[in-house]
N, CA, C and O of each residue as an XYZ file, in Angstrom:
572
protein
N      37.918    -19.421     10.109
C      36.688    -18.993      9.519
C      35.507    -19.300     10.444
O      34.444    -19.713      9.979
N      35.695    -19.097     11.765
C      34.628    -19.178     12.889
C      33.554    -18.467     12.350
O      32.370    -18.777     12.479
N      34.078    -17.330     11.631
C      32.742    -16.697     11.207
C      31.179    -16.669     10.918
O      30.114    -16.165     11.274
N      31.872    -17.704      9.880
C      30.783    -18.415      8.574
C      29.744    -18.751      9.945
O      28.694    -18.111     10.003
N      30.073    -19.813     11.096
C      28.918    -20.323     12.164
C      28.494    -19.114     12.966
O      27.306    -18.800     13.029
N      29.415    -18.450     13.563
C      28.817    -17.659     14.576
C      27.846    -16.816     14.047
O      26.734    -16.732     14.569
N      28.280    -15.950     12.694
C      27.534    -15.253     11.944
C      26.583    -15.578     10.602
O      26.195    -14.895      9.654
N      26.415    -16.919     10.995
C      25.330    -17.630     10.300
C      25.135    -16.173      8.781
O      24.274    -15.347      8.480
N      26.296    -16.527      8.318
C      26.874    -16.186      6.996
C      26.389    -17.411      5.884
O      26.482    -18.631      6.021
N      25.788    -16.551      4.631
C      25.517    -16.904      3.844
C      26.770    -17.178      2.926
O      27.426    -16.141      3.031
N      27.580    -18.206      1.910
C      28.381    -18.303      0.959
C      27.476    -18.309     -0.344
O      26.600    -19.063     -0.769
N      27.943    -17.391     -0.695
C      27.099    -17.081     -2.350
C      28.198    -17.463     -3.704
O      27.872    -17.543     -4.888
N      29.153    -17.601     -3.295
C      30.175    -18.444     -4.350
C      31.282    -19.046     -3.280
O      31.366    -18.996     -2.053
N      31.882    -19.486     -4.053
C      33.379    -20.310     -3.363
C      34.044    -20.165     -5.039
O      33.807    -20.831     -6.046
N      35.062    -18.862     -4.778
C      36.110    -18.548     -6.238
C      37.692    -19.100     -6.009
O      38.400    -18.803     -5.047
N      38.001    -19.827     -6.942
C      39.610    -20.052     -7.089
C      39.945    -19.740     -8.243
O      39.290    -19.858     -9.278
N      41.372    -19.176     -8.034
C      41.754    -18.095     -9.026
C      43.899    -19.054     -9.085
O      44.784    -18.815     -8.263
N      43.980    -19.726     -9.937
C      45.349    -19.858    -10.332
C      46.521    -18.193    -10.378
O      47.384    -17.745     -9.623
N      46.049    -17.849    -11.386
C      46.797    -16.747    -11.629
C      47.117    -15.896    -10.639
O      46.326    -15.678     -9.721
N      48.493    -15.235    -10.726
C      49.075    -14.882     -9.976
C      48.622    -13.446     -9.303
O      48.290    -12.591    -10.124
N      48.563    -13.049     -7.817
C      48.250    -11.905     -7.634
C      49.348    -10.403     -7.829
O      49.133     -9.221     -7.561
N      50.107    -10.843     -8.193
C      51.273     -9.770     -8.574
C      50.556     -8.554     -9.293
O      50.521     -7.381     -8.922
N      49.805     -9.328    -10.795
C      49.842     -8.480    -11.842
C      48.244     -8.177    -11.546
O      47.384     -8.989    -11.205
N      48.120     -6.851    -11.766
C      46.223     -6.574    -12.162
C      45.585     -7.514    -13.448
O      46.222     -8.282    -14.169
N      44.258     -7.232    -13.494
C      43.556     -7.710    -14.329
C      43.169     -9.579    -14.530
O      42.846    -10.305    -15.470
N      43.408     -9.737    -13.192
C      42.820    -11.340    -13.083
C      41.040    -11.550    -13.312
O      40.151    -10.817    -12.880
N      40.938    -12.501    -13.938
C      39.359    -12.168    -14.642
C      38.267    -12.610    -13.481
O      37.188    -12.017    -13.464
N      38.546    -13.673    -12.483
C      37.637    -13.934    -11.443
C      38.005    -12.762    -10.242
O      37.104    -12.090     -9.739
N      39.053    -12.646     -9.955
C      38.698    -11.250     -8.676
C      38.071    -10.243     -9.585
O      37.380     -9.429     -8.973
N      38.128    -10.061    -11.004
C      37.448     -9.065    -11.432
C      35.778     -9.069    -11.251
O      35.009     -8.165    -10.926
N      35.512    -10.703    -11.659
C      34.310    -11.058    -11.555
C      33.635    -10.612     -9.878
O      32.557    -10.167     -9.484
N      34.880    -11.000     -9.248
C      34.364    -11.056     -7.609
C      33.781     -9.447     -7.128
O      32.720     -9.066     -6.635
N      34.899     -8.828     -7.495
C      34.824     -6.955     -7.173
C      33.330     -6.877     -8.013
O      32.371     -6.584     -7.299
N      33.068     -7.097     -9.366
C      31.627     -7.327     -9.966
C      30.188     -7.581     -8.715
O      29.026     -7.177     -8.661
N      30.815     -8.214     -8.092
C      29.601     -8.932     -7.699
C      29.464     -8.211     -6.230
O      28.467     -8.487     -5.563
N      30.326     -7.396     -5.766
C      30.515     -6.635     -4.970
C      29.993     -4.948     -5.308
O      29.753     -4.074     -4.474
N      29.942     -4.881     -6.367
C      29.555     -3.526     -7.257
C      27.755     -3.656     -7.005
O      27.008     -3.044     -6.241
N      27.507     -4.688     -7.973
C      26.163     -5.064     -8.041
C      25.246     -5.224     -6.624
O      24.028     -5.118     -6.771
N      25.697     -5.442     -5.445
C      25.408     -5.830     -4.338
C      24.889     -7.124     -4.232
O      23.946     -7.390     -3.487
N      25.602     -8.148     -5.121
C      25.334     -9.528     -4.572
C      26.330    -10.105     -3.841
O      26.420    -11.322     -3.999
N      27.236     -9.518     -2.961
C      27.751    -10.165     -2.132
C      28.721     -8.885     -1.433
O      29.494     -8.073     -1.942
N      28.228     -9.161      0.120
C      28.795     -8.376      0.963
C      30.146     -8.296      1.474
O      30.762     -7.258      1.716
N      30.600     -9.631      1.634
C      32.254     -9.749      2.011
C      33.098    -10.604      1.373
O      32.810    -11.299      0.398
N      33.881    -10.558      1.792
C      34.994    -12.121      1.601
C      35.856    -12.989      2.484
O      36.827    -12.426      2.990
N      35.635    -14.459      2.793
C      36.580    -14.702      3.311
C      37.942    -15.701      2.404
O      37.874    -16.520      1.487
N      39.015    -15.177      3.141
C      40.471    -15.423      2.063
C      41.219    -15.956      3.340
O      40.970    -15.695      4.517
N      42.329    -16.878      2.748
C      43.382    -17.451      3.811
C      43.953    -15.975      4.501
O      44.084    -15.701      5.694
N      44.165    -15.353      3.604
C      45.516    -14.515      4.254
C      45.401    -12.814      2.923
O      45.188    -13.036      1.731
N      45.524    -11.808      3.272
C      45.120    -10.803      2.502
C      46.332    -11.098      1.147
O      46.020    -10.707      0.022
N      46.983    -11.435      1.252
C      48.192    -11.712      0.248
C      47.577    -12.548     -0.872
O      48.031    -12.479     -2.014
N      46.441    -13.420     -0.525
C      45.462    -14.201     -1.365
C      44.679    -13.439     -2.635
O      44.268    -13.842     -3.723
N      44.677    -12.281     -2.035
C      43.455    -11.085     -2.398
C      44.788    -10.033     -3.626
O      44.542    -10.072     -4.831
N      45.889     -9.321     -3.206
C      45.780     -8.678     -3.744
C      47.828     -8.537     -3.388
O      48.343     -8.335     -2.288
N      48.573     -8.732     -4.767
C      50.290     -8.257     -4.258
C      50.240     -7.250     -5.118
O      51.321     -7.178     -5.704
N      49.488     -6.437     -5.469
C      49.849     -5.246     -6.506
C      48.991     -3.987     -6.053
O      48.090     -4.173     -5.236
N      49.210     -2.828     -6.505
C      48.626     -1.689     -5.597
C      47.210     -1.801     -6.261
O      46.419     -2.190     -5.402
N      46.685     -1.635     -7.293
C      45.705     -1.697     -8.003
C      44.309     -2.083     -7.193
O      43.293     -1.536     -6.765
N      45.209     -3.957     -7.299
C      43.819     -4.572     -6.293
C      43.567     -4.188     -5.303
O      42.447     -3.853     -4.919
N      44.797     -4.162     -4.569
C      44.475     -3.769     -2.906
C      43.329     -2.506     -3.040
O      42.188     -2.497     -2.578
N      44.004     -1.472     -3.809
C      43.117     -0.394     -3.503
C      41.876     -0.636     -3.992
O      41.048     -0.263     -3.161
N      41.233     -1.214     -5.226
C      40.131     -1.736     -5.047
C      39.122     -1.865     -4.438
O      38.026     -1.324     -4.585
N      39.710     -3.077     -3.266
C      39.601     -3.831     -2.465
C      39.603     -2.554     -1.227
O      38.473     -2.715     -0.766
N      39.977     -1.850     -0.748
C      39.969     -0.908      0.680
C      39.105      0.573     -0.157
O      38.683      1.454      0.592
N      38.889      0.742     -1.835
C      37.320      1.629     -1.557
C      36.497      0.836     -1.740
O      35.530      1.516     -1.399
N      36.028     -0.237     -2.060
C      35.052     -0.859     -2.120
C      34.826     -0.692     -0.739
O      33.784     -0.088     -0.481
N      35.736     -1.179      0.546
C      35.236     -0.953      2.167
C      35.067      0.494      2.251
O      34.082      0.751      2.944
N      35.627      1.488      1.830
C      35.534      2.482      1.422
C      33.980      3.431      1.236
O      33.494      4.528      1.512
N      33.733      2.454      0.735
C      32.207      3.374     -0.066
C      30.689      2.416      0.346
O      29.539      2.852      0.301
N      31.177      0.856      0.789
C      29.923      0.757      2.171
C      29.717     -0.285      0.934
O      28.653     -0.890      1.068
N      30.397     -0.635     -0.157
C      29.859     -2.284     -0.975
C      30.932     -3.352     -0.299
O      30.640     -4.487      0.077
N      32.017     -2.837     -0.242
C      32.077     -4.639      0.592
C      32.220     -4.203      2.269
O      32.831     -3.200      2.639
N      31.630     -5.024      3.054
C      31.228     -4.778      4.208
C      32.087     -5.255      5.181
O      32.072     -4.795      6.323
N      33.003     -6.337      4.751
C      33.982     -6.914      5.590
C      34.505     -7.856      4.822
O      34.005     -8.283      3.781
N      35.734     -8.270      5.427
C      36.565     -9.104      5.066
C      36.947    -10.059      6.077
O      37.350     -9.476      7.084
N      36.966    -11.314      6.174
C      37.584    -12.372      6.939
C      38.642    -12.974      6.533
O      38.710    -13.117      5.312
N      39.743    -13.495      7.331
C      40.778    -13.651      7.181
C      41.388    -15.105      8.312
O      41.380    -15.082      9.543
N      41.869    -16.254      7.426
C      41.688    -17.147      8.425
C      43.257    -17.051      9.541
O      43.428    -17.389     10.712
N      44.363    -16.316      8.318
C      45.927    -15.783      9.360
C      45.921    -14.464      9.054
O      46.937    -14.023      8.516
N      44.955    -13.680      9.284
C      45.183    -12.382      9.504
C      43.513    -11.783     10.462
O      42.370    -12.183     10.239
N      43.780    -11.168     11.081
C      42.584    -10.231     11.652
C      42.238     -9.284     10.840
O      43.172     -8.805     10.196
N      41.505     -8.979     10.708
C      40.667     -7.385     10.083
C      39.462     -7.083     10.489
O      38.457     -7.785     10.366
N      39.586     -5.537     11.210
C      38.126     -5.067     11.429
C      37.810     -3.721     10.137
O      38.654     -3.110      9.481
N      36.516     -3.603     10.114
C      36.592     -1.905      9.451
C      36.523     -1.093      9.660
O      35.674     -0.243      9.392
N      37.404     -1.075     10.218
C      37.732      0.419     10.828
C      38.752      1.215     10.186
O      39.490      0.643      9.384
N      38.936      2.680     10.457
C      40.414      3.051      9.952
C      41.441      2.544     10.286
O      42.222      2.527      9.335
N      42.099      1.847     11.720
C      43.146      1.336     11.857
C      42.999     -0.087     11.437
O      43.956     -0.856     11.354
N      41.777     -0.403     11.177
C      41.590     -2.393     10.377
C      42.197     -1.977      8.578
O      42.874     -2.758      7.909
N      41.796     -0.764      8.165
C      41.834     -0.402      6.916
C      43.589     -0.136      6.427
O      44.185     -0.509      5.417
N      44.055      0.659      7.614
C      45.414      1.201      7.564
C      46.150     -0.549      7.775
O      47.019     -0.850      6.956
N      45.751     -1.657      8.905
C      46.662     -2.602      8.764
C      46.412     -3.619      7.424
O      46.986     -4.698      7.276
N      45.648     -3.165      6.698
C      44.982     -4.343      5.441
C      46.249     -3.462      4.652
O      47.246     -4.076      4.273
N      46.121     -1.964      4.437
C      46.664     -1.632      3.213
C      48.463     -2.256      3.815
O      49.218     -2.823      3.025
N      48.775     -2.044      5.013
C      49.816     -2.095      4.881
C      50.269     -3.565      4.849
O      51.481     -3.733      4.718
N      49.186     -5.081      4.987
C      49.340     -6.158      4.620
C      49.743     -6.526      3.570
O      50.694     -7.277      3.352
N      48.708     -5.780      2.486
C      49.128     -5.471      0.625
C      49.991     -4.983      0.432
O      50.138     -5.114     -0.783
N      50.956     -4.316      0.889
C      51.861     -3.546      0.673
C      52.893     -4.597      1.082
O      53.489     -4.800      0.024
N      53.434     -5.368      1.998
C      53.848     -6.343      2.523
C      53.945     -7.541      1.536
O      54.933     -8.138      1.107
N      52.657     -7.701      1.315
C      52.338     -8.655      0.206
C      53.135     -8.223     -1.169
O      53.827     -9.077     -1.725
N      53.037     -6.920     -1.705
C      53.547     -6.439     -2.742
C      55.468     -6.127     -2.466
O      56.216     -6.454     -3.387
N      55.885     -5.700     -1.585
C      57.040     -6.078     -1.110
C      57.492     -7.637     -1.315
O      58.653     -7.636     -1.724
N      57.041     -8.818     -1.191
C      57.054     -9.942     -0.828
C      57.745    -10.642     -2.319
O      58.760    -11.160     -2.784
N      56.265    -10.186     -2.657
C      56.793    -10.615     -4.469
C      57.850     -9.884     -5.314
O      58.696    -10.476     -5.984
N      57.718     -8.401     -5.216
C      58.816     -7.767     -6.031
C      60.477     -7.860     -5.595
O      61.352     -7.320     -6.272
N      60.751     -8.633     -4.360
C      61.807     -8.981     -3.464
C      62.468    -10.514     -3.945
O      63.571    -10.898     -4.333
N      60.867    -11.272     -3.631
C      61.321    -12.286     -5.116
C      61.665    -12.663     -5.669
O      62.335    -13.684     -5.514
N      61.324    -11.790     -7.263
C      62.137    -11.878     -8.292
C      62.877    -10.864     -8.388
O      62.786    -10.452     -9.545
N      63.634    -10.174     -7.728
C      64.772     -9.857     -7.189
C      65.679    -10.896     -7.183
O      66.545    -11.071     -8.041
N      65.477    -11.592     -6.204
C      66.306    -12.546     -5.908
C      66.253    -13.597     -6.869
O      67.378    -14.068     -7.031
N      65.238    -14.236     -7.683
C      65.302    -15.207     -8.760
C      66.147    -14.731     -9.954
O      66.829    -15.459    -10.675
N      66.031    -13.678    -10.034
C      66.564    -12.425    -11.097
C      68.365    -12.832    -10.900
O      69.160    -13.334    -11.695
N      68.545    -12.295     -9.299
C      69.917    -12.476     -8.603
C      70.572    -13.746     -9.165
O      71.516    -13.906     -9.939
N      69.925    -14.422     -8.651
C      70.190    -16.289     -8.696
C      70.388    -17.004     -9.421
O      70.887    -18.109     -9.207
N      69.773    -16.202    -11.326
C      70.195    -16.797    -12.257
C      71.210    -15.970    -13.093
O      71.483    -16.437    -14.199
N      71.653    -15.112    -12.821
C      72.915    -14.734    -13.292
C      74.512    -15.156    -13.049
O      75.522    -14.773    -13.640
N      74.411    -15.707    -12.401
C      75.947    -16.488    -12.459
C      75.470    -17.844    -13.201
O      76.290    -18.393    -13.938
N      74.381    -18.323    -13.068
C      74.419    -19.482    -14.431
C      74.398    -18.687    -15.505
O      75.476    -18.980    -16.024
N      73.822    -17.744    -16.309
C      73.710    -17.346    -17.539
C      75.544    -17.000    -17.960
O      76.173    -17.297    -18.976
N      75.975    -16.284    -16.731
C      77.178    -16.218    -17.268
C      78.386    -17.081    -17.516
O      79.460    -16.838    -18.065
N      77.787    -18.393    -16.826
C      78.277    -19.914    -17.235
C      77.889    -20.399    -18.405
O      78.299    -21.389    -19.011
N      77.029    -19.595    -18.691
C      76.172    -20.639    -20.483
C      75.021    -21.584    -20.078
O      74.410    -22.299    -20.872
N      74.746    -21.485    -18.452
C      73.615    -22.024    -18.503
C      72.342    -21.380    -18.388
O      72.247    -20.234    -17.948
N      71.341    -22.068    -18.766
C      69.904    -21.567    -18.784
C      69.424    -21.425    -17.314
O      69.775    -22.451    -16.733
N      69.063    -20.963    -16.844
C      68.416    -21.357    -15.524
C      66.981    -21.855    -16.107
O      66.459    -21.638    -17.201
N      66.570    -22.536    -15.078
C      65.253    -23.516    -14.857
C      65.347    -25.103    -15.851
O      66.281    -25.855    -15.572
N      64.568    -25.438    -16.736
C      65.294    -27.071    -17.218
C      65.910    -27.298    -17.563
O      66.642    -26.365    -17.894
N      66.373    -28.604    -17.897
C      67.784    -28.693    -18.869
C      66.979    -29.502    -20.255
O      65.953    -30.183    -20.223
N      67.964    -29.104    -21.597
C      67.632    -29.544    -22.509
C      67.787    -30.859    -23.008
O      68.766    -31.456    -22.560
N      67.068    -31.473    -23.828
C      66.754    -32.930    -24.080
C      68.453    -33.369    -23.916
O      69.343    -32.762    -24.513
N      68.660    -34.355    -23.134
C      69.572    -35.007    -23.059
C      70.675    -34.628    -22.500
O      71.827    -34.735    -22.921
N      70.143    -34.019    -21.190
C      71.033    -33.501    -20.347
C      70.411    -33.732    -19.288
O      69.480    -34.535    -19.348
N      70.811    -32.966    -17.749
C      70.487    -33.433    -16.295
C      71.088    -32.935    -15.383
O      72.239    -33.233    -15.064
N      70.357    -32.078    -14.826
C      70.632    -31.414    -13.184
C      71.382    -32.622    -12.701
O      70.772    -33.688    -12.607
N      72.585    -32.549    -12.404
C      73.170    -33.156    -11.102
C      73.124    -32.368     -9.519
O      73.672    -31.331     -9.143
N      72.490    -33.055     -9.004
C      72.543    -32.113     -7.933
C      73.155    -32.106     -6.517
O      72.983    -31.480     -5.471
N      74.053    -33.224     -7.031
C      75.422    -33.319     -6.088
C      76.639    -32.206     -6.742
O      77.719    -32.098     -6.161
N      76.388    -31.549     -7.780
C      77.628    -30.643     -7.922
C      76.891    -29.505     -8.628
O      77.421    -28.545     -9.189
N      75.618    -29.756     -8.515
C      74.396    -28.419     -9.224
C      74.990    -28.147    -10.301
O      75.045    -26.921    -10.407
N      75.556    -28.761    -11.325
C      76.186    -28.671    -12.504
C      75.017    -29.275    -13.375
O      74.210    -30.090    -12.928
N      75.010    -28.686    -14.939
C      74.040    -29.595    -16.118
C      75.052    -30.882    -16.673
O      76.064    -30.589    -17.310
N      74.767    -32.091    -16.434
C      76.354    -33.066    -17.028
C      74.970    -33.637    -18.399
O      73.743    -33.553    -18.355
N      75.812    -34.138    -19.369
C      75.318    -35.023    -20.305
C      74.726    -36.134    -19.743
O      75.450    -36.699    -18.923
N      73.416    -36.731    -19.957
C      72.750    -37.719    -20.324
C      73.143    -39.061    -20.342
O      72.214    -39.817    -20.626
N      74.157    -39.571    -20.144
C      74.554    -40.537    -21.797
C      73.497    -41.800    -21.277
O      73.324    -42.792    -21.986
């Protein structure tokens, strides 16, 4: 984030957002794109575009807002981005990457708990009075 100094950049919020970027409708990037509408804030800087957006929705958002001249740039502390068409074409295809990333996932979490279910076990905790062994990844009794 060399940015922020060289370009004696103003920070008009600092947003953290728990919820997951998979699904649309997170209420602070909503707030954020808001404040990007209104013209109180020109860019963003994010770790990594995957921060911003794993679902098509946001991303696209997010590339007309650069789109239509309200958000002006984006910084990125493991990714580059300029705005340009080929800065625009490697963002969408970051999100897309990003959205690959997650739906691959739970794919695989999906994968991973089906040979326990078809053992009778639950995947993820075990119930009161029981216990991951995890020398034989078996659930054994408690006692």
């Amino acid at each position: 984030m060399q940015a922020i100094a060289r370009e004696k950049l103003e920070i008009v919020a600092s947003l953290c957002e728990a919820q997951t970027a998979k699904e649309p409708g997170r209420k602070i990037f909503g707030e954020m794109l808001d404040r990007m509408c209104a013209g109180k804030a020109r860019g963003i800087l994010a770790w990594h575009p995957d921060r911003l957006a794993r679902n098509s929705i946001d991303g696209g958002k997010i590339l007309y807002l650069l789109d239509t001249g309200k958000l002006l740039d984006l910084e990125f502390l493991t990714f580059w981005f300029e705005n340009t068409p080929q800065g625009k074409f490697m963002l969408s295809i970051a999100f897309g990457q990003s959205k690959y990333y997650a739906n691959n996932l739970s794919e695989n979490i999906k994968r991973g708990h089906l040979p326990k279910l078809r053992k009778g076990i639950l995947p993820g905790f075990t119930s009161q009075g029981y216990f991951i062994n995890h020398r034989t990844k078996e659930i054994d009794l408690d006692k």
